[in-house]
Structure formats: C-alpha cells, structure tokens
C-alpha positions in Angstrom: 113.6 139.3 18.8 114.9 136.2 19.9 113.7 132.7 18.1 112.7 129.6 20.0 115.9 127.7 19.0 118.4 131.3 19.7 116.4 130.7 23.2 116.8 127.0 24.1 118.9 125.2 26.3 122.1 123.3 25.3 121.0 120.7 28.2 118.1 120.2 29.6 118.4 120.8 33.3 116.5 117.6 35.0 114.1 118.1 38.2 115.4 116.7 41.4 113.7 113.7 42.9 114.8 115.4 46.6 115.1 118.0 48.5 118.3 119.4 48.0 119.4 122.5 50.5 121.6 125.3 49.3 123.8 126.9 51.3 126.0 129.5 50.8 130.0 127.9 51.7 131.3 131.3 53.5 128.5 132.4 55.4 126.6 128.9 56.2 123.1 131.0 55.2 120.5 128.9 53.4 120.0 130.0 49.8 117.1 127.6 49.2 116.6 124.7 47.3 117.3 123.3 44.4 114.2 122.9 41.4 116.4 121.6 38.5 119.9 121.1 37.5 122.1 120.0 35.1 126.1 119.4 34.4 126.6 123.2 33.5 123.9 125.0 35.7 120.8 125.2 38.1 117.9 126.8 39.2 117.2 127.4 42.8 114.2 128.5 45.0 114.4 130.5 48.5 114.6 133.7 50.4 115.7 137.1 48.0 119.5 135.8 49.7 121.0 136.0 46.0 122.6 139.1 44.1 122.1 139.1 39.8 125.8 138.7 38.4 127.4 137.2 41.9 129.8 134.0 42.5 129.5 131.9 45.1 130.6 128.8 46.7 127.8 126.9 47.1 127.3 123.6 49.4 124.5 121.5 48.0 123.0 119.1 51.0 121.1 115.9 49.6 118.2 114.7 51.4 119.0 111.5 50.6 122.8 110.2 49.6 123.8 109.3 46.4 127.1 106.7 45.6 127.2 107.3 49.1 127.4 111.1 48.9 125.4 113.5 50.5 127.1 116.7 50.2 128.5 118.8 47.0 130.9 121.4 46.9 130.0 123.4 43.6 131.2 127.2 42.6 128.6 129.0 40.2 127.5 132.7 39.0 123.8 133.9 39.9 122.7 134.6 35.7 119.5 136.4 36.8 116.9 136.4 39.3 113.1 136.4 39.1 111.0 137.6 42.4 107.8 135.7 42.8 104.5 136.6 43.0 104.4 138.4 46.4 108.2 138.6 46.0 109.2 137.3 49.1 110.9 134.1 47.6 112.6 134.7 44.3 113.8 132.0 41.6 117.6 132.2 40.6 119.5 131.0 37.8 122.8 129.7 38.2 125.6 129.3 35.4 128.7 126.0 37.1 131.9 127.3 37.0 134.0 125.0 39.5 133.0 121.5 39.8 135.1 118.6 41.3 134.9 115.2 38.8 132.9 113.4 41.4 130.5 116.1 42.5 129.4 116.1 38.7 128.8 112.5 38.6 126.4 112.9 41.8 125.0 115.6 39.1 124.5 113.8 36.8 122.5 111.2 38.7 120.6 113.7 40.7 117.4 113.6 38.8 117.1 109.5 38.5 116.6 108.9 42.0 119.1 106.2 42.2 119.8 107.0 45.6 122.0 104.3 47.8 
C-alpha cells in the first residue's frame, strides 16, 4: 500500500490562470487544455485523443501572451489517463521530457497571471 508521502508530488503542479490549447505538433489535432502544470509535467483535459505510455510533441497555445510569448514547443510522455464520468473527455497526465530554457520560464510563470 502506498503512504501519503510514497504518493506526493515533488512539485506542486500550479493551475493556469488561461486557457491554454493543446495541440498535438505532427498532426495539428487538438488534445485539449491544459488544468495544471509545473516545470516537470502537466495535466490536460479534452477529447479520448491521447494513448497511456505515448510521446508527443506538443504545442501549447496561450490565450494570453506571456514575456511576450504565446506559443510553447514542449515534448512529454502520456503517464496515464483517466476517462470521465460519461467518458467522452478523459484527464491525462503528462511526465516533460524536452523543454527549450525559455519555454520553461513561460512555465514557470504560467500560473501567476503575469501576462504582458
């Protein structure tokens, strides 16, 4: 059985103060949108578009520009996937494996809604 500190976080992931659209790089198809995220990974809600133990390039669309950026290039695994209630949208957790220096800045700002 796992404990409640074997099952916490290293980070706490932060909830975005705007709608965030993610899309999948190769294919252009919206994933869904972002509901929390921090330096090392994400959650996202949207359409069942998402396979369990996948890697995509993902392109992350801000509503609202931040430092002047409004687009995020960001490579990440699907961890696991959780259908909701009338499973036709689905929750999705996502583990950052490629990040750019800058895109993690934007990151880490996402959830102050310091927008510019």
């Amino acid at each position: 059985m796992i404990n409640k500190e074997q099952n916490s976080r290293r980070l706490d992931r932060v909830g975005v103060q705007q709608e965030v659209v993610v899309r999948d790089s190769l294919t252009g198809q919206k994933l869904g949108q972002l509901a929390n995220i921090h330096c090392e990974g994400f959650m996202l809600f949207g359409d069942e578009n998402v396979q369990e133990n996948h890697i995509y390039q993902l392109h992350l669309e801000l509503s609202q520009p931040i430092n002047n950026v409004s687009n995020l290039s960001i490579g990440a695994e699907c961890l696991w996937l959780n259908a909701s209630g009338d499973n036709s949208q689905c929750w999705a957790g996502f583990h950052i494996i490629d990040i750019s220096d800058s895109d993690k800045t934007v990151v880490n700002l996402i959830g102050n809604d310091l927008s510019s």
